[in-house]
KEFIRO-906208 format. One record per residue (C-alpha): x, y, z; residue in three letters. Coordinates in pm, whole numbers, plus 32768, in hexadecimal, padded with zeros to 4 digits. Layout:
N
XYZALA
...
This chain:
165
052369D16314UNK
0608698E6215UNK
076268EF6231UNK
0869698B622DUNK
0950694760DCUNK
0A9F699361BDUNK
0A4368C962BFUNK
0B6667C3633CUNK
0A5766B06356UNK
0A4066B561DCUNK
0BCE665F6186UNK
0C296523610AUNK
0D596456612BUNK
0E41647F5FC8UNK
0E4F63415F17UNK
0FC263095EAFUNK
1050620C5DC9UNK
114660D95E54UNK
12A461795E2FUNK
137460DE5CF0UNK
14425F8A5D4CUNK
15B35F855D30UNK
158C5E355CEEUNK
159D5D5C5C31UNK
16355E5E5B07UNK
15BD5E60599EUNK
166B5D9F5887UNK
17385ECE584EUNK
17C55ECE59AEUNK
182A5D7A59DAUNK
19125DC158A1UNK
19B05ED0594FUNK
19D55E235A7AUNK
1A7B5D0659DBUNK
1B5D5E1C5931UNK
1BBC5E935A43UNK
1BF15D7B5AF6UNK
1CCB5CE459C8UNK
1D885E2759CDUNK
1DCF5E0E5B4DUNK
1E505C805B11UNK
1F3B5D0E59FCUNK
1FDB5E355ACCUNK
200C5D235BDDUNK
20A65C2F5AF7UNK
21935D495A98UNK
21FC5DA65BE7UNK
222E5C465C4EUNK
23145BEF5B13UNK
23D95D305B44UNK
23F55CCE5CECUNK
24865B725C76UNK
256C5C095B4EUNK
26305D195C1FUNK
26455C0D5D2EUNK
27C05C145CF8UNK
27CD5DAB5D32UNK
27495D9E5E52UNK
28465C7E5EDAUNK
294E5D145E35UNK
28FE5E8E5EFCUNK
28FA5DD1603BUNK
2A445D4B5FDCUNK
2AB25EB75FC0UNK
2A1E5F1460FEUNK
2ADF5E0B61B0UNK
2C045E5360E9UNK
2BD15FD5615DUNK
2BCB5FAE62BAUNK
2CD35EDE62CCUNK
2E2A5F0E632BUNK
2ECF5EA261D0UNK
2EC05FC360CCUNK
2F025EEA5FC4UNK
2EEE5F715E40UNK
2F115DF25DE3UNK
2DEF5D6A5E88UNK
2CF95EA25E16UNK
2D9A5E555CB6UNK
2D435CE65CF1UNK
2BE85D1C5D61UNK
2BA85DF35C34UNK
2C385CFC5B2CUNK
2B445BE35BFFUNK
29FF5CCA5BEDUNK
2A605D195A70UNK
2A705B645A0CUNK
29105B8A5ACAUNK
28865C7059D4UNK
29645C1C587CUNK
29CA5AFA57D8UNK
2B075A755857UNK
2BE15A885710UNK
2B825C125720UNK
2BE15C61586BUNK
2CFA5B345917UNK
2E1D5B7B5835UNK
2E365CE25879UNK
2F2E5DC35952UNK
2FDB5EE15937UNK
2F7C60185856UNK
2E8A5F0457A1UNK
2DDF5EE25907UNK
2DB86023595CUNK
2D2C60AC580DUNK
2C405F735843UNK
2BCB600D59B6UNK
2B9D614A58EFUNK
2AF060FB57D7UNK
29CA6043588AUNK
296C612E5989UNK
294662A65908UNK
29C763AD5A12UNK
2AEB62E45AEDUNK
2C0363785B11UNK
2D1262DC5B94UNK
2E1263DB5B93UNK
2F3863DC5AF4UNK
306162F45BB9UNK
2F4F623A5C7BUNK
2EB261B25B28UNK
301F616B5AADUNK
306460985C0FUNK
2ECD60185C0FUNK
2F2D5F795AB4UNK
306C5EC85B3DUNK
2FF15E4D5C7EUNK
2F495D255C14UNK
30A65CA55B90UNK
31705D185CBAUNK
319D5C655DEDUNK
32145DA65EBAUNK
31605EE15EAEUNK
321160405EFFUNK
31A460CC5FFBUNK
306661BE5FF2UNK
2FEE6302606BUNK
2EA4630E614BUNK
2E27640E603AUNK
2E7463485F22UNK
2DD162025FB2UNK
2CAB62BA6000UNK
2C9B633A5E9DUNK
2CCF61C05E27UNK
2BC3613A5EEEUNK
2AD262165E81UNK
2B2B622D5D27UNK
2AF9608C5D4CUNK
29AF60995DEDUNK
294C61935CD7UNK
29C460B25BC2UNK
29375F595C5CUNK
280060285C6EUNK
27DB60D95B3BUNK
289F5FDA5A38UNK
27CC5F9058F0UNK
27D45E1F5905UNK
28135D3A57EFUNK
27435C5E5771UNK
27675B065845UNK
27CF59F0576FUNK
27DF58A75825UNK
28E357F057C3UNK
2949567757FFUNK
29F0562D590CUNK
């Protein structure tokens, strides 16, 4: 009798090859991996210098905070704790001689889109002069503060020249 060609007895096992190793890469891939990797060093570098430059916004919005929940609704001390953030972030002969109109236009021109409206601006650039403010309407102080937070957020800040003390 003859065997039978379809016969299960007569299968045999399929040789396979050993699967491809991951690793160690070719030449090619240890230069993209050290790419990458230098890539991922500079983005953290980045981060980490821009954390320790806007160090002073983020004191100077707690400042605000404080100052906002508080009971004192004082112009004066927003107006101060702009002028402070703004020596932060410009040279000091730019920024500590100026008050009034020269202030305000200051606030303006280094953040785009604040608004301090129109006798609040006027009373903003005076307060830093004045020992008494007038006093101020919950609306208006509202509008202040956030108008502050906006600018201490959003300001283009100079470049920061050291200078001797």
């Amino acid at each position: 009798m003859q065997p039978d060609p379809y016969s299960l007895d007569r299968l045999q096992d399929i040789v396979t090859s050993e699967p491809v190793r991951w690793w160690p890469p070719a030449p090619f891939g240890w230069f993209v991996i050290a790419l990458l990797s230098l890539w991922g060093l500079i983005l953290v570098a980045i981060r980490i210098h821009r954390w320790i430059f806007n160090a002073y916004r983020r004191q100077a919005l707690r400042e605000l905070t404080k100052l906002q929940c508080g009971q004192d609704r004082s112009l004066t001390k927003v107006s101060i704790l702009l002028k402070r953030t703004a020596l932060a972030a410009y040279p000091r002969g730019q920024v500590a001689a100026l008050s009034g109109e020269e202030w305000t236009e200051f606030l303006r021109d280094a953040c785009d889109h604040v608004s301090f409206h129109g006798g609040i601006m006027k009373q903003l650039g005076t307060a830093s002069v004045q020992s008494e403010n007038a006093p101020i309407a919950e609306s208006d102080w509202l509008a202040v503060v956030d108008e502050a937070r906006y600018w201490i957020k959003h300001h283009r800040g100079g470049e920061f020249v050291e200078e001797a003390r």
